[in-house]
N, C-alpha and C positions, 0 to 999 in steps of 0.2 A: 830301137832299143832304149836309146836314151827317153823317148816323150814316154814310154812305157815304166819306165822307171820313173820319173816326176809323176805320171800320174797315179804310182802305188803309193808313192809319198805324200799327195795330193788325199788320197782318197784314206791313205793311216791317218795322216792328220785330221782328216776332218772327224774321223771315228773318235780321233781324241778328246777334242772337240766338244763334240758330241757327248763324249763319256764324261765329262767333267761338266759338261751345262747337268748331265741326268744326275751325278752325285750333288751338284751345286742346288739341283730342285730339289733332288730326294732330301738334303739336309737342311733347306728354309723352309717347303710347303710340302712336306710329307706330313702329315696327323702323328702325331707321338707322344697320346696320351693313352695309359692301361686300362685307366678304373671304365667300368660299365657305366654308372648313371650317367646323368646328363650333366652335369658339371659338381666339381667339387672347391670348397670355399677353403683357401689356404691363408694363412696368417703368418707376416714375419717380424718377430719383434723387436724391439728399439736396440740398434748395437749389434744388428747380426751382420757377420758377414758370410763371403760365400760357402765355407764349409757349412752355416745352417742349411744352405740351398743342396747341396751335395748329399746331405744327410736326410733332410726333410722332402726337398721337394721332387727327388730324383727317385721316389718309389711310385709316382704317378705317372713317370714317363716310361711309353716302352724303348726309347733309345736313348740313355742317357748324354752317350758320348757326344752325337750331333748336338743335341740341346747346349754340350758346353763348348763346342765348335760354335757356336753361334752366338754363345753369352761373351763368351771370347774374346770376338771379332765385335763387338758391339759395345765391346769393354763393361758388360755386366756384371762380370765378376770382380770388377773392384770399385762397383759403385751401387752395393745392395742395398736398396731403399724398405724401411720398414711398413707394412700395411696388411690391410686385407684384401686379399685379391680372387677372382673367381673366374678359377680356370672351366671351360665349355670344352668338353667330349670334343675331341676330334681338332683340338688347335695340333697347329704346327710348331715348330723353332724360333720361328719369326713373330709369330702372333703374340707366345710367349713371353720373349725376352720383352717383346716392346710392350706388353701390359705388367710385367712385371719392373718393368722402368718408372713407367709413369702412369697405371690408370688404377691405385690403390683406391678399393669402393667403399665409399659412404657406409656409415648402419643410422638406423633409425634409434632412438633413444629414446624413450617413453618411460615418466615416472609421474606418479601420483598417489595423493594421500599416505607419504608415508610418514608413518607416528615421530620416528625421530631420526636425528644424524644418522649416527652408523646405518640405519638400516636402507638410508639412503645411498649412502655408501656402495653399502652391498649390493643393492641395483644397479647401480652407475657400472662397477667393475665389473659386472657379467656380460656390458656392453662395448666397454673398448677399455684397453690395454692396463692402465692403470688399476693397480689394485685395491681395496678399500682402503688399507692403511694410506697409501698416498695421499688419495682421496680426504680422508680427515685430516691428516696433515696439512693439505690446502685450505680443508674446508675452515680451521681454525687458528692457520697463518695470520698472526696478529695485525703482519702490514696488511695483508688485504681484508680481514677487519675494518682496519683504520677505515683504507679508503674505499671500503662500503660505505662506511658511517653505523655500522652495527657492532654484532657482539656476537661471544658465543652463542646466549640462549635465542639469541633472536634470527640468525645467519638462514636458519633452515625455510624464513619466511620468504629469503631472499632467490630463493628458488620455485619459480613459476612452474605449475605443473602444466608439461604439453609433450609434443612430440620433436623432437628437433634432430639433425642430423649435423651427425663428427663421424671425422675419419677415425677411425677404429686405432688409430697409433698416435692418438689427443692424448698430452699427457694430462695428469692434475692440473696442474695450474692453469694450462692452455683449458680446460673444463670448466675452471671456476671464473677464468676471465670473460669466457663467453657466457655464462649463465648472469654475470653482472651486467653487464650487456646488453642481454635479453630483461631483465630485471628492470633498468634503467628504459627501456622500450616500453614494456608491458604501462610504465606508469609516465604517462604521458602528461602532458596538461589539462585534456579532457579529464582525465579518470583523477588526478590531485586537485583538481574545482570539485567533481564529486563528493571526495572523501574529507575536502572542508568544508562544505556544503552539510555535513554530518559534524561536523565538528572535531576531525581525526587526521590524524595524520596516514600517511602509506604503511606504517608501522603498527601503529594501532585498527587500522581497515584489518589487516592481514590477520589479527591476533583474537578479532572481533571474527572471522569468516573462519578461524578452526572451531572457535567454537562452535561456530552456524553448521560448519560443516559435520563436526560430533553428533550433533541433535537431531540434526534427519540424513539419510541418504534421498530423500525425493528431491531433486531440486527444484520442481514446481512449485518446492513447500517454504525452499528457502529466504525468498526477498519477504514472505509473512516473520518467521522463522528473527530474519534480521532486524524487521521491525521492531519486534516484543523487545528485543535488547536495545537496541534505540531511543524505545520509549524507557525503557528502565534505568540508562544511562540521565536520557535529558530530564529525569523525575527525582535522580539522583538516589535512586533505589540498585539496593544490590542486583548484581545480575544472577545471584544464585543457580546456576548455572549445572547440573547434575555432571556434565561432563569433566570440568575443573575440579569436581571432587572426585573422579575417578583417575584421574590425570595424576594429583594432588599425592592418591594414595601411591600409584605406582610409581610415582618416583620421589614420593619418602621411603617407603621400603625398598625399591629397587628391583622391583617382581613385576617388569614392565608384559609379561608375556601372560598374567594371571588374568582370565575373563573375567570382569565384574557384571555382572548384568543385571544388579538391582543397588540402590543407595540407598543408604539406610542415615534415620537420625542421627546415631550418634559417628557417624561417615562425613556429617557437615562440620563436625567441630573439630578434625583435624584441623593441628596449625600448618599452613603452609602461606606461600604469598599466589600459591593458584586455586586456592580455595576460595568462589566467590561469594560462598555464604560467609565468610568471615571477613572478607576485605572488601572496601569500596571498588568500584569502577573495573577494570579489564585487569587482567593478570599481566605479570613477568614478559611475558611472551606467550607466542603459539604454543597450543599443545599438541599441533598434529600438521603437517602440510596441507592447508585448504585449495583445493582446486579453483581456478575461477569461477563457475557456478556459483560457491560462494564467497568469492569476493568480489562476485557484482552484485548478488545480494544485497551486501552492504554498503555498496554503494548507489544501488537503487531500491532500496527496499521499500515493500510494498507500505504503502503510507496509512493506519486505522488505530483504534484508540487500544488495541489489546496489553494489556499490562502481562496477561499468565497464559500459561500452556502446559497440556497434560496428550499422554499417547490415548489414539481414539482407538477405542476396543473395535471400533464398528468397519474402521480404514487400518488394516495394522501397516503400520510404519508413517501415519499420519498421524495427528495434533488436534485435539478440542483447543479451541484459543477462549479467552475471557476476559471481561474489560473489567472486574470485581472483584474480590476474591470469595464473595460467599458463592457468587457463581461457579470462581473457580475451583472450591472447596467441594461444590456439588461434583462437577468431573472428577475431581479427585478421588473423592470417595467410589465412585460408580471405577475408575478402574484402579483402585486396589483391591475392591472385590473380584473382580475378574480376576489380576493378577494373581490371588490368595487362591482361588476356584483352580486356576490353572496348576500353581505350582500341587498344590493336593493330588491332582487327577498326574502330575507327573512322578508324584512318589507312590502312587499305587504301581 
C-alpha cells in the first residue's frame, strides 16, 4: 500500500514536472509572432521605456503576456534600448527579448549631389532618428565648425558623398562626428599632393568639382570638363562658369527650386560673389554637393590645351571643347541655332 502510494507521488510529480518544463518551452520557444509577412522592421526611439514596448510592440505578438514573462525575467523591462530591430515571422520569447537587448540593425545611408544644407538634411532624417532641424543644428554648431576648420557656406563640402552605415538611433551630432571622420579619411596625403599638384587646396578642389559636377552628368566627360577650368584658372581668366550664374540667381532671389535651363547676357552681370563672369577665380564655396567622380576630376584631370566649351548638339549631354575662341564662337553659334530651332518646334 505504502510503495503504491510513493509511486502515485512519484508518478504526479513527475507529471508536474513535466507540466512546467511544457509551459517553461511553450513560454521561451513557442513562435509568438501575428503578422503574416516574413519579418517586420520595428523601431524604438531615444527615451522609451517599457510602456513604448507594451503599446507598440505587443500588437505583433500573438501572446503577449509570455513575451513579458520573459522580458521580465531577463530584466528587459527596465533596460529598453533604443534602435531598429527586425523581427523574423515565427521568433519566439527568447529570440526576441535577446535581439531586442542587444542586436539593433544598421541602415545604409546614401546621399549624393544635394544642391544645398537643408535639403541634406532632409535625407539624412528619413534615414535614422534625428530629425532635419537637429540635423542643422549640428550641421551649423559653430564649435564643430571651429574644429572642422570651415564655415557655414562651405560645411556642405565637408560631406563626402557615398554610402556609409549608422545605427539607425545615431543622433546629430554622433552623424556629424562621423562624417568628419570620414571627410578627414576621404583626404589623405595621396589626394592633398594632388590637389597642390593643382595648386588648391581640399577646399578649393571641392568648390572647383561642384562646378565640374553642374556642367556635365557624364563622368567620362569630367577630368576633360576639370581641365578647361584649370587651364582658365592657371591663365588667370575668368572661369565664367554658366552654372555659378544659375547658383548666383537662385540664391539672390531665394527661388532655389525655379528650373533655369538657359543663361542669358544680361544673367552674367548679376552681382554676386558666385557669379564667375564677374569675379576672378572660384567662388564663396560649393554650389551643390560634388560626388567624387568629380572631385577626382580635379584632381586628375585630363591634361590638353582647351581654354572653352559649348553642348554638342550631335552627343546631347556632351561638350565641343576649343583651344580659340573664334573656334569656339563657331560651336557656339552652331548651337544656339539648334537651341533657337528647338525651343520654336516646342512652342508650336
Amino acid at each position: 500500500m505504502i510503495k503504491k502510494i510513493f509511486k502515485i507521488i512519484a508518478i504526479t510529480f513527475l507529471i508536474g514536472i513535466l507540466a512546467i518544463a511544457g509551459v517553461g518551452y511553450y513560454i521561451l520557444f513557442y513562435p509568438n509572432t501575428s503578422f503574416q509577412e516574413q519579418q517586420r522592421v520595428f523601431y524604438i526611439p531615444s527615451g522609451s521605456d517599457y510602456s513604448y514596448i507594451s503599446e507598440k510592440f505587443y500588437t505583433g505578438l500573438s501572446n503577449p503576456t509570455t513575451f513579458y514573462c520573459v522580458a521580465r525575467a531577463m530584466k528587459y523591462t527596465e533596460h529598453v534600448r533604443a534602435g531598429r530591430y527586425v523581427i523574423r515571422k515565427g521568433m519566439n520569447n527568447l529570440q526576441l527579448v535577446r535581439m531586442l537587448r542587444n542586436l539593433s540593425q544598421p541602415v545604409k545611408v546614401f546621399f549624393n549631389n544635394q544642391d544645398r544644407l537643408p535639403l541634406l538634411a532632409q535625407r539624412i532624417s528619413k534615414e535614422i532618428e534625428a530629425d532635419s532641424t537637429s540635423l542643422m543644428n549640428a550641421f551649423l554648431n559653430p564649435s564643430f565648425l571651429a574644429e572642422s576648420g570651415t564655415d557655414s557656406l562651405n560645411i556642405l563640402g565637408h560631406f563626402i558623398p557615398n554610402t556609409y552605415e549608422f545605427y539607425w538611433e545615431t543622433s546629430a551630432e554622433e552623424f556629424v562626428k562621423r562624417m568628419e571622420k570620414e571627410y578627414n579619411a576621404f583626404w589623405n596625403e595621396k589626394r592633398r599632393e594632388k590637389a597642390s599638384a593643382q595648386g588648391l587646396t581640399p577646399k578649393q578642389v571641392i568648390i572647383l568639382a561642384s562646378i565640374v559636377q553642374k556642367e556635365t552628368y557624364m563622368t567620362d566627360e569630367r577630368p576633360t570638363i576639370a581641365g578647361v577650368y584649370l587651364n582658365r584658372l592657371k591663365n588667370r581668366m575668368p572661369l565664367q562658369a554658366d552654372p555659378t550664374v544659375v547658383y548666383a540667381i537662385k540664391e539672390t532671389t531665394g527661388k532655389y527650386d525655379t528650373i533655369i535651363k538657359r543663361v542669358y547676357i544680361k544673367d552674367t552681370q548679376i552681382v554676386s560673389p558666385y557669379n564667375t563672369y564677374q569675379i576672378q577665380g572660384l567662388p564663396p564655396a560649393p554650389i551643390c554637393m560634388p560626388d567624387i567622380s568629380s572631385i577626382e576630376a580635379v584632381l586628375s584631370p585630363k591634361e590638353h590645351d582647351y581654354i572653352f566649351f559649348v553642348a554638342d548638339t550631335a552627343r546631347i549631354g556632351y561638350h565641343k571643347f576649343a583651344r580659340t575662341l573664334q573656334e569656339h564662337n563657331k560651336n557656339r553659334q552652331a548651337y544656339r541655332k539648334w537651341l533657337d530651332k528647338r525651343l520654336m518646334t516646342n512652342d508650336k
